[in-house]
Short mmCIF file of the C-alpha atoms (twelve columns), coordinates in Angstrom:
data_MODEL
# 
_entry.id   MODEL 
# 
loop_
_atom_site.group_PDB 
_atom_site.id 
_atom_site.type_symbol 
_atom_site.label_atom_id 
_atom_site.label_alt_id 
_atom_site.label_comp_id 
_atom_site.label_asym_id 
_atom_site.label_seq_id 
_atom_site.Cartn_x 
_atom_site.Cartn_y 
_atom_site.Cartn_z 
_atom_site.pdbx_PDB_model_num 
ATOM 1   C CA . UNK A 1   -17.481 12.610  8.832   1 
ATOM 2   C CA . UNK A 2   -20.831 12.003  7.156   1 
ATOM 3   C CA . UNK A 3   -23.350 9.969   8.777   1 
ATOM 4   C CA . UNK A 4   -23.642 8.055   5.855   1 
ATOM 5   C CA . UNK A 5   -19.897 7.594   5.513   1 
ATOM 6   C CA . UNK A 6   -19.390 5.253   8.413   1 
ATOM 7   C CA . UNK A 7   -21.338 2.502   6.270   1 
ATOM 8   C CA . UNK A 8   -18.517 2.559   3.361   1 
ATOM 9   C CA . UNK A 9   -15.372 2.094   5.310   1 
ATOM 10  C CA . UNK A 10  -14.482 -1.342  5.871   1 
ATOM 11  C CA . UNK A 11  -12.424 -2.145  8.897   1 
ATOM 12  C CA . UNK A 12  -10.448 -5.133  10.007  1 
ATOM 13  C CA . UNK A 13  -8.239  -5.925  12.675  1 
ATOM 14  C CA . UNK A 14  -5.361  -7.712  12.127  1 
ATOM 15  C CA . UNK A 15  -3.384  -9.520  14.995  1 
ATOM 16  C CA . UNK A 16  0.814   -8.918  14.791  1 
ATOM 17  C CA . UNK A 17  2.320   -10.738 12.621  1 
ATOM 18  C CA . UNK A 18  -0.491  -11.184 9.614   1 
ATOM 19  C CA . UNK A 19  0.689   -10.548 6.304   1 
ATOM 20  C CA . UNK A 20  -1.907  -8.383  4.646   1 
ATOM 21  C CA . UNK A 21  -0.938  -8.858  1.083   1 
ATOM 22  C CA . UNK A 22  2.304   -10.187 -0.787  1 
ATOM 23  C CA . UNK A 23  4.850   -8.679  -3.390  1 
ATOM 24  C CA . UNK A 24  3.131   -10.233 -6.951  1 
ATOM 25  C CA . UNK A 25  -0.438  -10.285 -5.742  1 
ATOM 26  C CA . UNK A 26  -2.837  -8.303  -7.876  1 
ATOM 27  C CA . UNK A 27  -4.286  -5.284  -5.845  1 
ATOM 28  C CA . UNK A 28  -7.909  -4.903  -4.980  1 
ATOM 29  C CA . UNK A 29  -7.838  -2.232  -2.196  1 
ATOM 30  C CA . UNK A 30  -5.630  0.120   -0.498  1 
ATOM 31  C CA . UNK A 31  -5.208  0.639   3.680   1 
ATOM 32  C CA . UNK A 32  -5.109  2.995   6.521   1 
ATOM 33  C CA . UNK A 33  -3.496  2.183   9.135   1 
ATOM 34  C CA . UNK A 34  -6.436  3.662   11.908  1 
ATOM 35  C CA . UNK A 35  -4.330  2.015   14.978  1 
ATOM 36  C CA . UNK A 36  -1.055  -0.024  15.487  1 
ATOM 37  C CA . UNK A 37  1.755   -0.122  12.330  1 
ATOM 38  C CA . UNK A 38  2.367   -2.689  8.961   1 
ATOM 39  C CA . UNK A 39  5.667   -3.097  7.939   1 
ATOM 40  C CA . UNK A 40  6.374   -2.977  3.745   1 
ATOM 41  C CA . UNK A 41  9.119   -5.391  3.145   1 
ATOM 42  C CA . UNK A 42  10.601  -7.443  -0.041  1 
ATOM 43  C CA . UNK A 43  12.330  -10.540 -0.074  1 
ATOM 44  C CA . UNK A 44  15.337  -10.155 -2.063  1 
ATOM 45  C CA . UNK A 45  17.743  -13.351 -2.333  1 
ATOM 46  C CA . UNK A 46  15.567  -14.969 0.779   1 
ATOM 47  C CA . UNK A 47  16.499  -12.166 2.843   1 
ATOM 48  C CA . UNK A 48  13.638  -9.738  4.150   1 
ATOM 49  C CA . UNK A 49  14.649  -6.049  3.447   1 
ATOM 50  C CA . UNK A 50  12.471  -3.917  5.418   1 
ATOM 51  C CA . UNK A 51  11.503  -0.524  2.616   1 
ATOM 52  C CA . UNK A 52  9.130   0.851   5.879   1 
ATOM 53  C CA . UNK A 53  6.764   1.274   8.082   1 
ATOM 54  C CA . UNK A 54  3.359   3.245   8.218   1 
ATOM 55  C CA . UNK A 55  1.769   3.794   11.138  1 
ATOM 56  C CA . UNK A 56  -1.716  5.680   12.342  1 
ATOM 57  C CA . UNK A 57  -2.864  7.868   9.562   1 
ATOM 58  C CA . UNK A 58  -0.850  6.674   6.793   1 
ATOM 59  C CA . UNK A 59  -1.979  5.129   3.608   1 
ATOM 60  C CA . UNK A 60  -0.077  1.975   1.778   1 
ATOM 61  C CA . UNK A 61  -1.239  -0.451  -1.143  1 
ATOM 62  C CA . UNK A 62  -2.117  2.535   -3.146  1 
ATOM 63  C CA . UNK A 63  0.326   2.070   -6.034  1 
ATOM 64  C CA . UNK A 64  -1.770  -0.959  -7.337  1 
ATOM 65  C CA . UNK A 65  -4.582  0.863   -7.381  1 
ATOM 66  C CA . UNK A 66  -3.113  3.688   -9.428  1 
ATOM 67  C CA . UNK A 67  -0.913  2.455   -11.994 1 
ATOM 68  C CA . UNK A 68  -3.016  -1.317  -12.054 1 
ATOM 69  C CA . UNK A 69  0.482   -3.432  -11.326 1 
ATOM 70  C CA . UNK A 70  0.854   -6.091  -8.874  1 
ATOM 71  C CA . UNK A 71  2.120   -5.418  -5.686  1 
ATOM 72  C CA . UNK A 72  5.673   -4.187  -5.211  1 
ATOM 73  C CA . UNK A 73  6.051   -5.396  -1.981  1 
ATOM 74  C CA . UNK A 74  4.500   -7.433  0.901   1 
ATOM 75  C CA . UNK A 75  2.754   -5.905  4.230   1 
ATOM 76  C CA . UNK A 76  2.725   -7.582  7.434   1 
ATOM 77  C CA . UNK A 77  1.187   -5.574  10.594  1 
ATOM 78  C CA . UNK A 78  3.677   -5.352  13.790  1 
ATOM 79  C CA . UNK A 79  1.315   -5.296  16.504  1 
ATOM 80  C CA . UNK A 80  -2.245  -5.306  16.629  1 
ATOM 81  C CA . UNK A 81  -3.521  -3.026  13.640  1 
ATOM 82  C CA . UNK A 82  -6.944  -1.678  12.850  1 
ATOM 83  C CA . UNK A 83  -7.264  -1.021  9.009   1 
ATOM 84  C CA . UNK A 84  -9.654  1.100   6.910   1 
ATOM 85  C CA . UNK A 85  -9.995  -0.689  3.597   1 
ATOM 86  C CA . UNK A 86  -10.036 1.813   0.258   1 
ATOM 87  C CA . UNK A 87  -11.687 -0.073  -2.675  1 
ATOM 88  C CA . UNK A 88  -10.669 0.402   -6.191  1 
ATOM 89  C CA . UNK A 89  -14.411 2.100   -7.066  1 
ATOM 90  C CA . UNK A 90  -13.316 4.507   -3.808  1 
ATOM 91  C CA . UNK A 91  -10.578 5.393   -5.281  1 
ATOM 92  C CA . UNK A 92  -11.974 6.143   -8.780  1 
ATOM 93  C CA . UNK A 93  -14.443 8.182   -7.183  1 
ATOM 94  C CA . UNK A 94  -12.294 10.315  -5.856  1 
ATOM 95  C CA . UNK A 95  -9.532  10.541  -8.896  1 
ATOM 96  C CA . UNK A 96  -12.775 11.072  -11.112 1 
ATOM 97  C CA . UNK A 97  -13.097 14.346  -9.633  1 
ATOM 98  C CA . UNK A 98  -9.383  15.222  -9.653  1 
ATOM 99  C CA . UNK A 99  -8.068  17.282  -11.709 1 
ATOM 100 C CA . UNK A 100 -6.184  15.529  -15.213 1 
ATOM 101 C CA . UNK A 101 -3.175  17.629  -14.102 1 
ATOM 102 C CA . UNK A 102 -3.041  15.542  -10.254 1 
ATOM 103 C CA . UNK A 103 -3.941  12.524  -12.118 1 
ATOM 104 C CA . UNK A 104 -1.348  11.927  -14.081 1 
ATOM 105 C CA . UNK A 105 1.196   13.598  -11.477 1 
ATOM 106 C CA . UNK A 106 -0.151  10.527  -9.298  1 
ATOM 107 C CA . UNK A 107 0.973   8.214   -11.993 1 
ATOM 108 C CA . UNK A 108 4.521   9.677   -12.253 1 
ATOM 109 C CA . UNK A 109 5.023   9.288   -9.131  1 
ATOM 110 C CA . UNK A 110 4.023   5.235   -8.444  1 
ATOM 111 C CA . UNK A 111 5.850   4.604   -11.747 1 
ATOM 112 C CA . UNK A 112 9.287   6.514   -9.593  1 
ATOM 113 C CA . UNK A 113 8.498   5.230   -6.673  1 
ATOM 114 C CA . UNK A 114 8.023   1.328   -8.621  1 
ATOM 115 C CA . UNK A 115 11.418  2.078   -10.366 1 
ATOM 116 C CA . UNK A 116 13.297  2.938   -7.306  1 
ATOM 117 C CA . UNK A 117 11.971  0.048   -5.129  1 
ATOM 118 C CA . UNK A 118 13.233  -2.027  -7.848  1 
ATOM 119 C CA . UNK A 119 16.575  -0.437  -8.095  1 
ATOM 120 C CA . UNK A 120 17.202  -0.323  -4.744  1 
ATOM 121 C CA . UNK A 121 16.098  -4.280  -4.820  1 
ATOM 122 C CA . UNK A 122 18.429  -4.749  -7.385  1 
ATOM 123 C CA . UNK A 123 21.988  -3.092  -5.190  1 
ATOM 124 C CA . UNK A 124 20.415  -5.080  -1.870  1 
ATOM 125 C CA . UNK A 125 20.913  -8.654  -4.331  1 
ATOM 126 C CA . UNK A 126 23.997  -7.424  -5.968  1 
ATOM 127 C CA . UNK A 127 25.642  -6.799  -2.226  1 
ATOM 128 C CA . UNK A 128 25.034  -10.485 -1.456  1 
# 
């Protein structure tokens, strides 16, 4: 990694338990998990149905940033977690130099991904 690199990422550690954002909230950033795990969750009917977890290496929050809707879902860490924060302008940065073609495949997919959280939402509720 670049020297100058280290002075853009953002960490935090998080202690288990902490929710790091909820379903609804508008999204400002998006994670990776450096060390421990986050469990994505939604409350459907008052019950907490757990979609997964991501643990070292993985990315989550992203969708926000890509399509601009609120959160999907709420993130709470396990165990202790270390997370690299990816700001909006990072993310531009990066999808400015995509190609239009990736770009818009990226789109597809959080609007299927959105669509099937919510369906699957939907058939958790209707079981109850």
């Amino acid at each position: 990694m670049a020297q100058g690199a280290d002075k853009v990422l953002e960490r935090k550690v998080f202690q288990p338990g902490e929710v790091i954002f909820r379903e609804g909230d508008e999204g400002h950033r998006a994670f990776v998990v450096q060390t421990g795990s986050v469990e994505i969750f939604k409350v459907v009917d008052g019950k907490k149905m757990i979609l997964g977890t991501v643990g070292p290496g993985g990315i989550f929050g992203e969708m926000a940033l890509i399509d601009d809707n609120p959160r999907m879902a709420s993130a709470m860490t396990t165990d202790v977690s270390t997370l690299i924060y990816v700001s909006r302008a990072m993310l531009d940065q990066k999808l400015a130099k995509a190609d239009p073609f990736i770009k818009g495949l990226l789109n597809i997919f959080a609007r299927n991904l959105r669509s099937i959280a919510n369906q699957r939402a939907e058939q958790e509720a209707a079981k109850n």
